[in-house]
N, C-alpha and C positions, 0 to 999 in steps of 0.2 A: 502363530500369526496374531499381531496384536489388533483389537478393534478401538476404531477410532470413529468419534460423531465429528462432523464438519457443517459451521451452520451455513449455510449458502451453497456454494458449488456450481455457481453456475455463472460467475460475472467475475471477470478479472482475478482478483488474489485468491478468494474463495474456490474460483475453477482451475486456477493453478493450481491451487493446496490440495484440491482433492487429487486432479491428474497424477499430482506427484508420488504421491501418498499409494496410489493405486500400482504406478510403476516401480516402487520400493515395495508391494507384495505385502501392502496393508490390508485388511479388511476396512472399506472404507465405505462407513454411512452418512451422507448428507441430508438437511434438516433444510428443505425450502417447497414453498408451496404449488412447483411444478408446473410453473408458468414457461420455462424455459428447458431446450433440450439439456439432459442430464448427461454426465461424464459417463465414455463407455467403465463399466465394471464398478458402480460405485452401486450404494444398496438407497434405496429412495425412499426419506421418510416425510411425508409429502403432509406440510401441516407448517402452518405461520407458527409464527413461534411465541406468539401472544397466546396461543388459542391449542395445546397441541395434545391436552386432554392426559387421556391415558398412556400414548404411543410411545413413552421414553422407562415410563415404568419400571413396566420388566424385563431392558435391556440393561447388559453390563457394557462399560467400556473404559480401555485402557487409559484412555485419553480425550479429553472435548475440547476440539480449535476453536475457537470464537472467534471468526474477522466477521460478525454481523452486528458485534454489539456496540452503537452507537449512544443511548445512553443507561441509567440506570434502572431503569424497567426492563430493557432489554434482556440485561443482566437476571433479574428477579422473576422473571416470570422463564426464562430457560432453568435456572438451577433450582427451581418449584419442582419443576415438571420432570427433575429426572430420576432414575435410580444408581444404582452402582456405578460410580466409577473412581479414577483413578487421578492423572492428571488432570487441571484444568489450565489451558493456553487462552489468557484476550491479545486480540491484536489492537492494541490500543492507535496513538499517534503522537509527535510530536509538537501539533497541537498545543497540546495541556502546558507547554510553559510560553507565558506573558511575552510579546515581544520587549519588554520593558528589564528582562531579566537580564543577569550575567552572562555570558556568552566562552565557552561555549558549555552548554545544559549539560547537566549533568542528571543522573536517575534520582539525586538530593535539591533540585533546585526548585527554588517555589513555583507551584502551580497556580493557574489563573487564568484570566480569560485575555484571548486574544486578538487583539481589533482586526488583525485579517481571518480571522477564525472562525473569529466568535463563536456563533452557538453552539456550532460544531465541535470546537475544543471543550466546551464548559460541559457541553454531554459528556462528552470523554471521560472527562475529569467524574463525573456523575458516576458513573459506569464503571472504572478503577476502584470507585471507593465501595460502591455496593459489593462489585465482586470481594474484596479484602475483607469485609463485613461479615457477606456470608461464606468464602471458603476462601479464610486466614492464608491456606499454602499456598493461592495460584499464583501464575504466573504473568506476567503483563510484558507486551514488549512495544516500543516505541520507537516506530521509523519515521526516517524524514519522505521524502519524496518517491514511491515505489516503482518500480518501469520493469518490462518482461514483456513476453508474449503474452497473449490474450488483455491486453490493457486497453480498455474501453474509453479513457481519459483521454480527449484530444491533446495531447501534449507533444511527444515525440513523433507522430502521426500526425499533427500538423507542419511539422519541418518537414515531414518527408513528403507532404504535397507538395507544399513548396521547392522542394529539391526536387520532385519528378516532373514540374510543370517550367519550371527551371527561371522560378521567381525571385528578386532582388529578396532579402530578408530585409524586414525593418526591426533593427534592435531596440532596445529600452537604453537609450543614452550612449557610453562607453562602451558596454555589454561585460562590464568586467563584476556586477555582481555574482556573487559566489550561490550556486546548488547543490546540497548533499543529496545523493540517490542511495537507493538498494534496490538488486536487483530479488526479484519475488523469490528466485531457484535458493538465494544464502537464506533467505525469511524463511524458507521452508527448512533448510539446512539447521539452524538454530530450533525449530520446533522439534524438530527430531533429535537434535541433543540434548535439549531440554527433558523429552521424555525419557531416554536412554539414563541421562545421568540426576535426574533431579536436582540440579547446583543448589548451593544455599542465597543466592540472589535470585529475588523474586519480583522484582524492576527492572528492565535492562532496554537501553538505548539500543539500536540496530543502525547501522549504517555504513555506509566507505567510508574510512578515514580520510581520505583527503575530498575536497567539495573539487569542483572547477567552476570556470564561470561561465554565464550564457553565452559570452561570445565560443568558447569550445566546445560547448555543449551543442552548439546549431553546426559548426564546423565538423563534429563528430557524428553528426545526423546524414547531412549530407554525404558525406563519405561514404555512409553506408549505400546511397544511391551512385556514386562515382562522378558527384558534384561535388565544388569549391562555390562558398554562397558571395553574390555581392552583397556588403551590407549599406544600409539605409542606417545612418543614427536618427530616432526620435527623441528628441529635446525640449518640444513643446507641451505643454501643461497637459498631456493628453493620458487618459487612465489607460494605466499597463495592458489590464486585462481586458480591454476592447480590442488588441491587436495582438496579444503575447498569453502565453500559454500559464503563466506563471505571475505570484503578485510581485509587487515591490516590494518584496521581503528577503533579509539574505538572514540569513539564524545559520547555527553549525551543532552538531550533536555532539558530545565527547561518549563513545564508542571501546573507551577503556576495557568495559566488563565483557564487552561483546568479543574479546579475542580471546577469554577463558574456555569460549564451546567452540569455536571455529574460525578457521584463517583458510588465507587462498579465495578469495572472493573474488567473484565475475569481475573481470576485464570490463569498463565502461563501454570503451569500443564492440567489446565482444556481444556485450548485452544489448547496446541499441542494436547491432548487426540481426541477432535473432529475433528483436522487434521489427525491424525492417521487412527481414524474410516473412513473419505470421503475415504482417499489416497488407502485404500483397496479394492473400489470399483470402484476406478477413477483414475490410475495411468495413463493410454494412454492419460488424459489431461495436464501434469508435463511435460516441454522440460528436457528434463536430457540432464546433461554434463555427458564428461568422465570422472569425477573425480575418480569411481574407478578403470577404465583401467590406468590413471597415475600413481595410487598409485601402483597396479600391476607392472606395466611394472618399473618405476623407484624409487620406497620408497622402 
């Protein structure tokens, strides 16, 4: 049984990753400060990760996920603090390259900061480099847009108020800008072939190859509720993100290296459907915006 340290575990991809890991008959330890119920069968090692002293020491492990590391302290004060192990996994983002760059990104394309990103990307970027610094072999992976069960992001859980409350959609214009997804279950999929095989790339895009656009993406939300949406176009100077889940940004990942560890990835349809089904019985974990009080009050 291989042991594996997980930092978080307890919020969206993190509480994916460990569940998963748990149900593949991992030994699986997560690194968060216990503010939140834990995954049944994970081993809890209950310590910020600034601050986590001795407690990593004299553990071995096969393997360390990182989807907590944001920038590059994050990075440096975890691989300070630990002892043995084996693999190390960041879950970085897509992020890290400029909207300004060639399209579509590739794992060689220049990094830099991102006006819808910003800070957030240039951490990233912070965080990539420190890990590379101090542990040359690991591994980085960069997704576009992530969606699954347990997804706290209001995003696909805002269509689906919308479709159960059975409200007009107001799109962003045409709705024909283009989003690349990944569903969390292939993110996990790829860590675990990662550990299995070690490839000799050690950067790697994640994503669908093919994007669709908002307008199918809200069409494919709905479905999942057994509505067809009337749409609203918005055309007036009015910012995205007061009404829509997502920015005015359409970017694409090239996804090339990503079919060397794995093929067969979730169905779109198939992935919002099992968003649909958690979000029914799990909505008080979703931070919701106002987006339909704006749309009220000024569309």
């Amino acid at each position: 049984m291989k042991r594996i340290l997980i930092t978080g575990g307890t919020v969206f991809v993190s509480k994916f990753t460990a569940e998963f890991f748990v149900g593949q008959g991992y030994d699986v330890y997560v690194l968060n400060r216990g503010s939140r119920p834990q995954v049944r069968g994970v081993t809890l090692i209950e310590a910020d990760r600034h601050d986590i002293g001795d407690k990593l020491s004299e553990l071995e492990f096969d393997a360390i996920i990182d989807v907590t590391a944001y920038n590059g302290e994050d990075i440096k004060d975890l691989t300070d603090a630990l002892g043995k192990f084996g693999t190390y996994i960041m879950i970085s983002s897509s992020a890290v390259y400029p909207e300004t760059g060639v399209q579509p990104f590739t794992e060689e394309s220049r990094l830099g900061e991102n006006r819808f990103w910003g800070k957030y990307g240039t951490d990233k970027i912070e965080a990539e480099r420190t890990l590379l610094e101090k542990i040359p072999d690991g591994y980085i992976l960069r997704p576009p847009y992530l969606y699954g069960p347990m997804n706290n992001v209001y995003r696909e859980a805002f269509v689906f108020d919308c479709a159960l409350a059975d409200r007009k959609f107001y799109l962003p214009r045409d709705g024909e800008m283009k989003l690349q997804f990944f569903h969390v279950k292939d993110l996990c999929r790829i860590i675990e072939k990662i550990m299995e095989t070690k490839p000799s790339e050690h950067i790697c895009n994640v994503g669908n190859d093919r994007s669709v656009t908002v307008r199918q993406w809200v069409q494919a939300c709905y479905e999942c509720a057994d509505k067809r949406p009337e749409f609203v176009s918005v055309y007036e100077d009015t910012p995205q993100r007061d009404y829509f889940s997502f920015y005015d940004y359409e970017y694409c990942l090239d996804v090339n290296k990503q079919k060397d560890l794995i093929d067969g990835l979730t169905d779109l349809k198939e992935g919002l459907k099992e968003c649909f089904d958690w979000y029914q019985t799990n909505q008080e974990e979703v931070r919701k915006k106002p987006f339909i009080q704006y749309i009220d009050e000024h569309l």
